[in-house]
PDB file of N, H, CA, C and O in Angstrom:
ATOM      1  N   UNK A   1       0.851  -1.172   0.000  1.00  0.00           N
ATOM      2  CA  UNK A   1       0.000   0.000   0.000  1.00  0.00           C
ATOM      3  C   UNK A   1       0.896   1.233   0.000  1.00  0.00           C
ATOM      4  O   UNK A   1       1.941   1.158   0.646  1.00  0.00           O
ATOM      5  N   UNK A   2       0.619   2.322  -0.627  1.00  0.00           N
ATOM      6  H   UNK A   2      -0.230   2.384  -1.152  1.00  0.00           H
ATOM      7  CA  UNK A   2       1.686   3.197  -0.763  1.00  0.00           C
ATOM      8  C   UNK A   2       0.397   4.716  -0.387  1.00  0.00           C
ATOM      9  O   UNK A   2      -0.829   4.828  -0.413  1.00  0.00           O
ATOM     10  N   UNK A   3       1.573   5.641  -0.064  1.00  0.00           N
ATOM     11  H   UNK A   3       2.568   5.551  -0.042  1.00  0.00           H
ATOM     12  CA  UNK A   3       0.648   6.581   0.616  1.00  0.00           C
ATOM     13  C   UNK A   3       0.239   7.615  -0.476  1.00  0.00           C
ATOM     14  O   UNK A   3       0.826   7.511  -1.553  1.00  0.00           O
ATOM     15  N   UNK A   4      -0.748   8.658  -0.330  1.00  0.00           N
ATOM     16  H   UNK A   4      -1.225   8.743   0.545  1.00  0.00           H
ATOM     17  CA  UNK A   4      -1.488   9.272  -1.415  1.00  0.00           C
ATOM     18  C   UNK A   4      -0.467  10.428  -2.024  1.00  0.00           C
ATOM     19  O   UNK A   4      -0.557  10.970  -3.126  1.00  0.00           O
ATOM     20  N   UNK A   5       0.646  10.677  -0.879  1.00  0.00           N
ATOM     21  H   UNK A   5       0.720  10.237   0.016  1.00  0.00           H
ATOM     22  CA  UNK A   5       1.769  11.405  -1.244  1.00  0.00           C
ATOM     23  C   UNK A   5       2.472  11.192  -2.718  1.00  0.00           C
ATOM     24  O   UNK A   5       2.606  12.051  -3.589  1.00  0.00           O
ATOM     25  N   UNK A   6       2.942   9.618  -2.767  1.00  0.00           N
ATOM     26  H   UNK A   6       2.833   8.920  -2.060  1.00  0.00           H
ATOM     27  CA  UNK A   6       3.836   9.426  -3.170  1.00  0.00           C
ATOM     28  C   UNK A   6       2.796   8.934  -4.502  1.00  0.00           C
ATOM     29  O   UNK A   6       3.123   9.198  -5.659  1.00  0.00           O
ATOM     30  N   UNK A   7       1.951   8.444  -4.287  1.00  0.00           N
ATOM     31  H   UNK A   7       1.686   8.229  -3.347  1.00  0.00           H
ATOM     32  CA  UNK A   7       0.968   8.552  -5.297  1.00  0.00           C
ATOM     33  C   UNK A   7       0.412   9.948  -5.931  1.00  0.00           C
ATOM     34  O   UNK A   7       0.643   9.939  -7.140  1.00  0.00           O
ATOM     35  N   UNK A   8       0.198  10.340  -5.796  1.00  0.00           N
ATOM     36  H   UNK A   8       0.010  10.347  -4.814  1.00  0.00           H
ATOM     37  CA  UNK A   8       0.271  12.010  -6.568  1.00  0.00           C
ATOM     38  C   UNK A   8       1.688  12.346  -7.192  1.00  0.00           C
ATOM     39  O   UNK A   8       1.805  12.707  -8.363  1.00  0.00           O
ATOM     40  N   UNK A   9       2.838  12.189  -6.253  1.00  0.00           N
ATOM     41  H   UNK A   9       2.743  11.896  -5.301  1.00  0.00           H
ATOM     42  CA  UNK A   9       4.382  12.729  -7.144  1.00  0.00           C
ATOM     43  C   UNK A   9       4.221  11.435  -8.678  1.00  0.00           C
ATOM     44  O   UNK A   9       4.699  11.730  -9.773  1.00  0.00           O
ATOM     45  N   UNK A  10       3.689  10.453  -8.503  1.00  0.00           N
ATOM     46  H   UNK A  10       3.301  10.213  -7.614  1.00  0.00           H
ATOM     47  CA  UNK A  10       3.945   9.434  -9.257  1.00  0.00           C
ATOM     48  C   UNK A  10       2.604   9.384 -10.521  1.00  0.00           C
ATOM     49  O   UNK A  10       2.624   8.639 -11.501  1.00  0.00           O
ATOM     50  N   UNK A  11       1.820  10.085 -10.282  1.00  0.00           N
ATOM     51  H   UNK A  11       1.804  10.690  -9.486  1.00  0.00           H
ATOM     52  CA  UNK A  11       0.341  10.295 -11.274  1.00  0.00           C
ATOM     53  C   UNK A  11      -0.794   9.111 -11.091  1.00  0.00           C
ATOM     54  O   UNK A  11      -1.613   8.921 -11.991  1.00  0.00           O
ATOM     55  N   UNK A  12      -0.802   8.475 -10.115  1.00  0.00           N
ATOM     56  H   UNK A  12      -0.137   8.629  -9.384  1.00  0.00           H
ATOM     57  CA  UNK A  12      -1.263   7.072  -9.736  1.00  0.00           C
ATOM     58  C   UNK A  12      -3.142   8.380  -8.887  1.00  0.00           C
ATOM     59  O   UNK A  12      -4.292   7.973  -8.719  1.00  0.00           O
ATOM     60  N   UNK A  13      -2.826   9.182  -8.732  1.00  0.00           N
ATOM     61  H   UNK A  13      -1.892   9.512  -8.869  1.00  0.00           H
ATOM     62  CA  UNK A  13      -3.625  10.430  -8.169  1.00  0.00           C
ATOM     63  C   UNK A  13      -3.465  11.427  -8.642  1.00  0.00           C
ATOM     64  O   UNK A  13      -2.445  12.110  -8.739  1.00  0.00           O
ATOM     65  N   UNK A  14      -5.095  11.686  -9.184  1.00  0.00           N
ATOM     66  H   UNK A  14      -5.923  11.131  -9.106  1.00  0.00           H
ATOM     67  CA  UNK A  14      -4.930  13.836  -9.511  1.00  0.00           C
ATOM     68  C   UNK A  14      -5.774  14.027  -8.451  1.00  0.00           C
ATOM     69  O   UNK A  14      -6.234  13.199  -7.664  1.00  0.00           O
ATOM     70  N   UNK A  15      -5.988  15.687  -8.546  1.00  0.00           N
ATOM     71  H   UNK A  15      -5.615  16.360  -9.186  1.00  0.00           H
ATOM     72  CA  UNK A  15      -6.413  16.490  -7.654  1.00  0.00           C
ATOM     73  C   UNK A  15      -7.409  16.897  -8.819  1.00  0.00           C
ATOM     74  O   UNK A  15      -7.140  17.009 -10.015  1.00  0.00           O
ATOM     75  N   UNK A  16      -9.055  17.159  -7.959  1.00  0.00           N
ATOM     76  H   UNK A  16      -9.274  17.067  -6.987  1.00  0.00           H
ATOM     77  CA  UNK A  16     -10.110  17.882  -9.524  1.00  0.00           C
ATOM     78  C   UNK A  16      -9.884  19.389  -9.087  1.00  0.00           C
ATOM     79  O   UNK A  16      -8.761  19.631  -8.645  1.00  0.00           O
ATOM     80  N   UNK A  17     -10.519  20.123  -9.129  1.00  0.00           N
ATOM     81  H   UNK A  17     -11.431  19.926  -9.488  1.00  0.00           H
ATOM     82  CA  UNK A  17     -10.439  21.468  -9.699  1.00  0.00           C
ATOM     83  C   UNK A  17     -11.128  21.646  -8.103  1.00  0.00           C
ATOM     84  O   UNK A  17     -11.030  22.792  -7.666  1.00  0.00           O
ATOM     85  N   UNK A  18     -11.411  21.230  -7.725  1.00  0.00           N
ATOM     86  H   UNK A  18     -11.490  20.298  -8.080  1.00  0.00           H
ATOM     87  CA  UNK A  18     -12.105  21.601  -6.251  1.00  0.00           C
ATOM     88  C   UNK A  18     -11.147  20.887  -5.029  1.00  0.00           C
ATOM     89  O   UNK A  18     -11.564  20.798  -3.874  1.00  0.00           O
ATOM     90  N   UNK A  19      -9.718  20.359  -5.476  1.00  0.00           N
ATOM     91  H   UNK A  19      -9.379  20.430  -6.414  1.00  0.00           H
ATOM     92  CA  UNK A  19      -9.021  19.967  -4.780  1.00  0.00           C
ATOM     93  C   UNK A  19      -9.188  18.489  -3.887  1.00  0.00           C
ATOM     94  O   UNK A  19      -8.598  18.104  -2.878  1.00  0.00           O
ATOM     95  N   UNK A  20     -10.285  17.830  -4.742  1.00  0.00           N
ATOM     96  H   UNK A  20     -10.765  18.143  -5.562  1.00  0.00           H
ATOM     97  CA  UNK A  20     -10.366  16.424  -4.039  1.00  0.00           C
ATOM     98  C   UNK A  20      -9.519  15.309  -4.687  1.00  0.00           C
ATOM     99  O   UNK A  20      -9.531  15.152  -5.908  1.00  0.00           O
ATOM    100  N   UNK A  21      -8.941  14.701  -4.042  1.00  0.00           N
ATOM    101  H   UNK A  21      -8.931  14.828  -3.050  1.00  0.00           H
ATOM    102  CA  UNK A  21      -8.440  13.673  -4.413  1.00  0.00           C
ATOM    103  C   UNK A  21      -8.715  12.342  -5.372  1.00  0.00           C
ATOM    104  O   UNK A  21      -9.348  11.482  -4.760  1.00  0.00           O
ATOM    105  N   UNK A  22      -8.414  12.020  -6.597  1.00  0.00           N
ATOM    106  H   UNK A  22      -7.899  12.718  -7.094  1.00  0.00           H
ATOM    107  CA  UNK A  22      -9.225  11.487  -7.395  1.00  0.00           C
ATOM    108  C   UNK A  22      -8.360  10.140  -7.956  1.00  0.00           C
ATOM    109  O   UNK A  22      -7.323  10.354  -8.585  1.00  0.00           O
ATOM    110  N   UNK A  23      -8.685   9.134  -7.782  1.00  0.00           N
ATOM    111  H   UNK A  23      -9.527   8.960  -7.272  1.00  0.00           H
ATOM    112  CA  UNK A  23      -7.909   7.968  -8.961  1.00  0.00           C
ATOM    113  C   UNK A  23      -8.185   8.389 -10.428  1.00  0.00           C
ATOM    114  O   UNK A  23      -9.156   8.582 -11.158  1.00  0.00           O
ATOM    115  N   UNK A  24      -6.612   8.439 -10.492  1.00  0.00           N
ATOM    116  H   UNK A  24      -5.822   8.282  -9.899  1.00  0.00           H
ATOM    117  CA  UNK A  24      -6.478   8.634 -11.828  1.00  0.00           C
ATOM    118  C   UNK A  24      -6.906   7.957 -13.122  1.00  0.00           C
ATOM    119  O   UNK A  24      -7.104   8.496 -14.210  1.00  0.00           O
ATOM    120  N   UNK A  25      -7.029   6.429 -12.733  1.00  0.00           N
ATOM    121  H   UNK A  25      -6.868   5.991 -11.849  1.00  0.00           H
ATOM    122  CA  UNK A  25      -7.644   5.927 -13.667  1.00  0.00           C
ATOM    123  C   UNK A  25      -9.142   6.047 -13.894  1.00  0.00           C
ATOM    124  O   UNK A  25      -9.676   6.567 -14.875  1.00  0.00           O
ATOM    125  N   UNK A  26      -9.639   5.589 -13.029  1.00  0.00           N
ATOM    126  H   UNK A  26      -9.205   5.167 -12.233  1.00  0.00           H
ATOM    127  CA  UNK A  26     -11.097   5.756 -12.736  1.00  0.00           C
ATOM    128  C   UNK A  26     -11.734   7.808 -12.788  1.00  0.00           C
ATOM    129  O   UNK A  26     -12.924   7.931 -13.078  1.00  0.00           O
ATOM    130  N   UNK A  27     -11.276   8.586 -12.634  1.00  0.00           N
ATOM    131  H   UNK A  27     -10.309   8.486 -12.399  1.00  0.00           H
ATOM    132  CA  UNK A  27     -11.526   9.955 -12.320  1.00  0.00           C
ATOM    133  C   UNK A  27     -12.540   9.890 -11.656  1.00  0.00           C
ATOM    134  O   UNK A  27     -13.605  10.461 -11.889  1.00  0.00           O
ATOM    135  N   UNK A  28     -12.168   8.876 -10.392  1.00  0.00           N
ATOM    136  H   UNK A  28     -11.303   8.412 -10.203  1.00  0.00           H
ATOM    137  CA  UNK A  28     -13.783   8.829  -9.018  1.00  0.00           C
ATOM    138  C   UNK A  28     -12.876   9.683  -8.059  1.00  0.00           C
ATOM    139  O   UNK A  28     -11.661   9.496  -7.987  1.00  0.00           O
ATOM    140  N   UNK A  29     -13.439  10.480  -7.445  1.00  0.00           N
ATOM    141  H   UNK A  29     -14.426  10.632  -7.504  1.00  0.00           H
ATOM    142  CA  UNK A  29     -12.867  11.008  -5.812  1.00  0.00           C
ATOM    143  C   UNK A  29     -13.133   9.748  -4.666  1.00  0.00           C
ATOM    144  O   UNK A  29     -14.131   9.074  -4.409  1.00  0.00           O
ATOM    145  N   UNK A  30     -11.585   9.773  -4.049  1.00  0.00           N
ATOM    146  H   UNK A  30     -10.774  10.320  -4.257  1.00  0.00           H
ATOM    147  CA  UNK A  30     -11.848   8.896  -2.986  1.00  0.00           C
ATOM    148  C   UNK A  30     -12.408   8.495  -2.442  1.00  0.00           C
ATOM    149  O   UNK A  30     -13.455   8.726  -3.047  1.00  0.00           O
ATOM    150  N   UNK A  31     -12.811   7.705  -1.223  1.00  0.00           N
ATOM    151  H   UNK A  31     -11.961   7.518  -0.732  1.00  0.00           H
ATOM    152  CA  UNK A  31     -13.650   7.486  -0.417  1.00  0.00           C
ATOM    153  C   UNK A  31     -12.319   7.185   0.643  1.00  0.00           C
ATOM    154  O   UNK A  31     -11.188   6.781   0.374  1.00  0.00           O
ATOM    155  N   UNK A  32     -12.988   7.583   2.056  1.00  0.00           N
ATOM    156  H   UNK A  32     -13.907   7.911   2.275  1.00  0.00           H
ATOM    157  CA  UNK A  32     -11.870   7.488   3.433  1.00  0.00           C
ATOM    158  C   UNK A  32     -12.933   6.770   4.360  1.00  0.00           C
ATOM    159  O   UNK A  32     -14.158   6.755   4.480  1.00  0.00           O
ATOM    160  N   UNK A  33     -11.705   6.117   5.021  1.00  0.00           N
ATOM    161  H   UNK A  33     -10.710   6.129   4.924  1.00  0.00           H
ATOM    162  CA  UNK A  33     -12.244   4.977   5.823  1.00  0.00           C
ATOM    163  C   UNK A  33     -11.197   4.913   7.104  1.00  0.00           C
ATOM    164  O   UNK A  33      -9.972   4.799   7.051  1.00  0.00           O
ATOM    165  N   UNK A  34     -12.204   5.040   8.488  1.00  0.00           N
ATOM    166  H   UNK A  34     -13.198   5.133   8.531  1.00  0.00           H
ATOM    167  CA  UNK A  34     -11.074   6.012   9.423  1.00  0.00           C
ATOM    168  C   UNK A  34     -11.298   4.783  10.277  1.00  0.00           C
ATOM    169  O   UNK A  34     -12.441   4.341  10.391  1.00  0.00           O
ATOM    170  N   UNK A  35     -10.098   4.106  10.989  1.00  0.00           N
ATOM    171  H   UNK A  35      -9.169   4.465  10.897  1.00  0.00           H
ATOM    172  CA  UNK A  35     -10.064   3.678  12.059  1.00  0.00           C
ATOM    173  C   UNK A  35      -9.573   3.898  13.427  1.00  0.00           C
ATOM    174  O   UNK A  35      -8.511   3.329  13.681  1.00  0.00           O
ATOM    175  N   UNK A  36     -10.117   4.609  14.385  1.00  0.00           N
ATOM    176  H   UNK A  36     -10.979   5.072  14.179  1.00  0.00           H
ATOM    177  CA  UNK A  36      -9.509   5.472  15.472  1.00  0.00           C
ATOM    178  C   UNK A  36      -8.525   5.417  16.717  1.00  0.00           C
ATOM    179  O   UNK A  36      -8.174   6.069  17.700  1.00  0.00           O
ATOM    180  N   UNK A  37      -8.238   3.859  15.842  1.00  0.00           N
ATOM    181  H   UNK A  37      -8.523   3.330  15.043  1.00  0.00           H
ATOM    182  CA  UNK A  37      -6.926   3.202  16.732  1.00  0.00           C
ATOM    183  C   UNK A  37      -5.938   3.667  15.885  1.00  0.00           C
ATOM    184  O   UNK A  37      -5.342   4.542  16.513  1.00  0.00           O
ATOM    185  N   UNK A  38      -5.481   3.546  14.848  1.00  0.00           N
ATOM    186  H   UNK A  38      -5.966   2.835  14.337  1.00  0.00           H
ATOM    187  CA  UNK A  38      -4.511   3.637  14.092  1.00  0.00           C
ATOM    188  C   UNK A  38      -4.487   5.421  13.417  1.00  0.00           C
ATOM    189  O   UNK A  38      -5.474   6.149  13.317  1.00  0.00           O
ATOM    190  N   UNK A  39      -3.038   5.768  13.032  1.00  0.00           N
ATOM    191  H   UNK A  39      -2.236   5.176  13.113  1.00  0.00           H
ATOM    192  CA  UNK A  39      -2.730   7.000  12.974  1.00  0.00           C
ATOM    193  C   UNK A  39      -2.914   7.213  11.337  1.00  0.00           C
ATOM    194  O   UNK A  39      -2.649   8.329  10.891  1.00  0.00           O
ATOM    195  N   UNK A  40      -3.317   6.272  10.519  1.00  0.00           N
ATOM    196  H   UNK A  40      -3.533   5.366  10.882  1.00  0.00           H
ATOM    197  CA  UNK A  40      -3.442   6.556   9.354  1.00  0.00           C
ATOM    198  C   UNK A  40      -5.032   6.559   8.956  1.00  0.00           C
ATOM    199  O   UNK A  40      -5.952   5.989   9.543  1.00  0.00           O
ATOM    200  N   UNK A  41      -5.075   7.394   7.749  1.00  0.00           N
ATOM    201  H   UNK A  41      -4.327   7.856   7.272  1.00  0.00           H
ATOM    202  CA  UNK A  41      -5.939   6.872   7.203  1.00  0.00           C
ATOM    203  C   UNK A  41      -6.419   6.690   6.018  1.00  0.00           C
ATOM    204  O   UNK A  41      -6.135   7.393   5.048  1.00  0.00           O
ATOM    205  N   UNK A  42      -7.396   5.463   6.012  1.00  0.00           N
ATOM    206  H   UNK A  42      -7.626   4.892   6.800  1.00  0.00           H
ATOM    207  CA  UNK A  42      -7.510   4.464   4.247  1.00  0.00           C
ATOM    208  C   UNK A  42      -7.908   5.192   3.189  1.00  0.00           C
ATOM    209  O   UNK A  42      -9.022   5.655   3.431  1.00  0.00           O
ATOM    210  N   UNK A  43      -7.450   5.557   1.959  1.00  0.00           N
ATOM    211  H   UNK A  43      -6.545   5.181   1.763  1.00  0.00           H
ATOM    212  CA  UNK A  43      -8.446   6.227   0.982  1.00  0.00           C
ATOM    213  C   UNK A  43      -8.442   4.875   0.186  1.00  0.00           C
ATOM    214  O   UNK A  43      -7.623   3.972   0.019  1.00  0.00           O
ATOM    215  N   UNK A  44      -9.304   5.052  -0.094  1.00  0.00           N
ATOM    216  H   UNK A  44      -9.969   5.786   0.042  1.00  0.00           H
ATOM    217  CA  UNK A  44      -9.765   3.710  -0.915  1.00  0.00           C
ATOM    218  C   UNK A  44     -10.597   4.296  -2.428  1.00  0.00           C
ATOM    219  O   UNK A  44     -11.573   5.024  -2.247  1.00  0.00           O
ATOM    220  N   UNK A  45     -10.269   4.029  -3.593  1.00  0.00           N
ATOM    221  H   UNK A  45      -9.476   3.437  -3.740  1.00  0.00           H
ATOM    222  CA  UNK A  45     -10.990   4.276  -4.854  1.00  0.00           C
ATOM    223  C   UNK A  45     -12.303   3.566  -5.232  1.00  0.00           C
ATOM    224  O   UNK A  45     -12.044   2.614  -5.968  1.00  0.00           O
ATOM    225  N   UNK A  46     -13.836   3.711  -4.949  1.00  0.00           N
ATOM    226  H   UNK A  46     -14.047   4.484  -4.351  1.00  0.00           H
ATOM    227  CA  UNK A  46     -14.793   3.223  -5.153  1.00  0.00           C
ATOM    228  C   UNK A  46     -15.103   2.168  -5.848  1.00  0.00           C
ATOM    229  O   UNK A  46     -15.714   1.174  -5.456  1.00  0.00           O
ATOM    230  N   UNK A  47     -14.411   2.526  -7.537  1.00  0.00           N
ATOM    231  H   UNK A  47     -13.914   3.333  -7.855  1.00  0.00           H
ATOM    232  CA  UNK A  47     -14.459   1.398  -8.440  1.00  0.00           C
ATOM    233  C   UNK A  47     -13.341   0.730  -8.765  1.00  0.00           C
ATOM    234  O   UNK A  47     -13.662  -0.280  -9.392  1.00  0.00           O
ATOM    235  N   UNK A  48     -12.071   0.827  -8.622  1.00  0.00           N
ATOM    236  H   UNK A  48     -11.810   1.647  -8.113  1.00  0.00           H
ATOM    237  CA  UNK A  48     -11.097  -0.460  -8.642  1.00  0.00           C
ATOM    238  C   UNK A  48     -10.979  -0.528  -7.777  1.00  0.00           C
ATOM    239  O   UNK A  48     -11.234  -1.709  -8.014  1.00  0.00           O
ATOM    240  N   UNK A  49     -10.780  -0.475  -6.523  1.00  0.00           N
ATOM    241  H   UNK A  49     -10.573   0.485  -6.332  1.00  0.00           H
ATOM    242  CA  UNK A  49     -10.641  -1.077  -5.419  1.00  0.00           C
ATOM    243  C   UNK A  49      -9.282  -1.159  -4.621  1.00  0.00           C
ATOM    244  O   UNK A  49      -8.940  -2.018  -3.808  1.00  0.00           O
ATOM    245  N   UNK A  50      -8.361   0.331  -5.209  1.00  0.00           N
ATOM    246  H   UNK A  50      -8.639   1.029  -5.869  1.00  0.00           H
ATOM    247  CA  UNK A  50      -7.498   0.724  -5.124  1.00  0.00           C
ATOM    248  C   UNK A  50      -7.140   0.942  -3.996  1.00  0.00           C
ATOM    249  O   UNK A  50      -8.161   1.549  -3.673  1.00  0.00           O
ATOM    250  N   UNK A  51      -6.215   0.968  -2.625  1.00  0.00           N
ATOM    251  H   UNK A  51      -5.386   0.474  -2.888  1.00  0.00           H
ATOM    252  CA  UNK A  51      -6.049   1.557  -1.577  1.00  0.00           C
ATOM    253  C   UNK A  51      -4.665   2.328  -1.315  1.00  0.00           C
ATOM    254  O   UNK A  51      -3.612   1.825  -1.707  1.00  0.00           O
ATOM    255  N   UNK A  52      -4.691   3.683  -0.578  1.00  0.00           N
ATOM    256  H   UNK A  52      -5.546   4.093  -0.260  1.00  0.00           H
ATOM    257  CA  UNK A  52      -3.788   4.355  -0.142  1.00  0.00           C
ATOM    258  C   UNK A  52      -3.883   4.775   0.745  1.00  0.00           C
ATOM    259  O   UNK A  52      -5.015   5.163   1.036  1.00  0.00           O
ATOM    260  N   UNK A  53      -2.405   5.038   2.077  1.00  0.00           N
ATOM    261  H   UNK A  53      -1.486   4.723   1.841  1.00  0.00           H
ATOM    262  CA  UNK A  53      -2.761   5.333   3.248  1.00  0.00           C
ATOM    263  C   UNK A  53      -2.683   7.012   3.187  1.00  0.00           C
ATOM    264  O   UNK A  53      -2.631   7.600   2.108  1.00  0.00           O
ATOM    265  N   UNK A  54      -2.682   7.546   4.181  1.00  0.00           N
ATOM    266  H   UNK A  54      -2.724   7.068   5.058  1.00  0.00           H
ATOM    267  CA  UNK A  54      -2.711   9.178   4.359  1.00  0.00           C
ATOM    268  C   UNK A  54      -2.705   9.197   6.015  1.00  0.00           C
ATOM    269  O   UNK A  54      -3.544   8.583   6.674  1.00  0.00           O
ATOM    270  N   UNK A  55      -1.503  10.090   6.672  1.00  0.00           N
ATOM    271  H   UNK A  55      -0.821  10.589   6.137  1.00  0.00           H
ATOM    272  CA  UNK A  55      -1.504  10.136   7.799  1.00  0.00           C
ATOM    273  C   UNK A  55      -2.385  11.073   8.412  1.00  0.00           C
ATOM    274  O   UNK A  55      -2.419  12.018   7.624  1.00  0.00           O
ATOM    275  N   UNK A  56      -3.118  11.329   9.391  1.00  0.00           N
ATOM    276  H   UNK A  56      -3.090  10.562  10.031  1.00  0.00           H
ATOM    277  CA  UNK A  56      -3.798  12.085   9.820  1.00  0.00           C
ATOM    278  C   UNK A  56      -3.412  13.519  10.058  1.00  0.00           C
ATOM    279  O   UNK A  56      -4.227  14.306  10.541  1.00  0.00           O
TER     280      UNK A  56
END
């Protein structure tokens, strides 16, 4: 799993025009999925089923 950072320097993620985070292949905006034990958190791409972490 690689984080949304290094995914954006790499084009694996754009940003839309309103600054949300989007899979690049798909052009869906993320979806986040928070677990309140852990310091990260999941973005996950709706339709491939893509995942990236993002620290809080």
């Amino acid at each position: 799993m690689k984080s949304v950072r290094k995914a954006l320097r790499k084009g694996e993620l754009v940003k839309d025009t309103y600054q949300r985070v989007c899979c690049a292949e798909c052009d869906k905006p993320l979806k986040t999925e928070n677990d309140p034990d852990e310091i990260t958190t999941l973005r996950i791409c709706p339709d491939c089923g893509m995942e990236w972490k993002e620290l809080r």
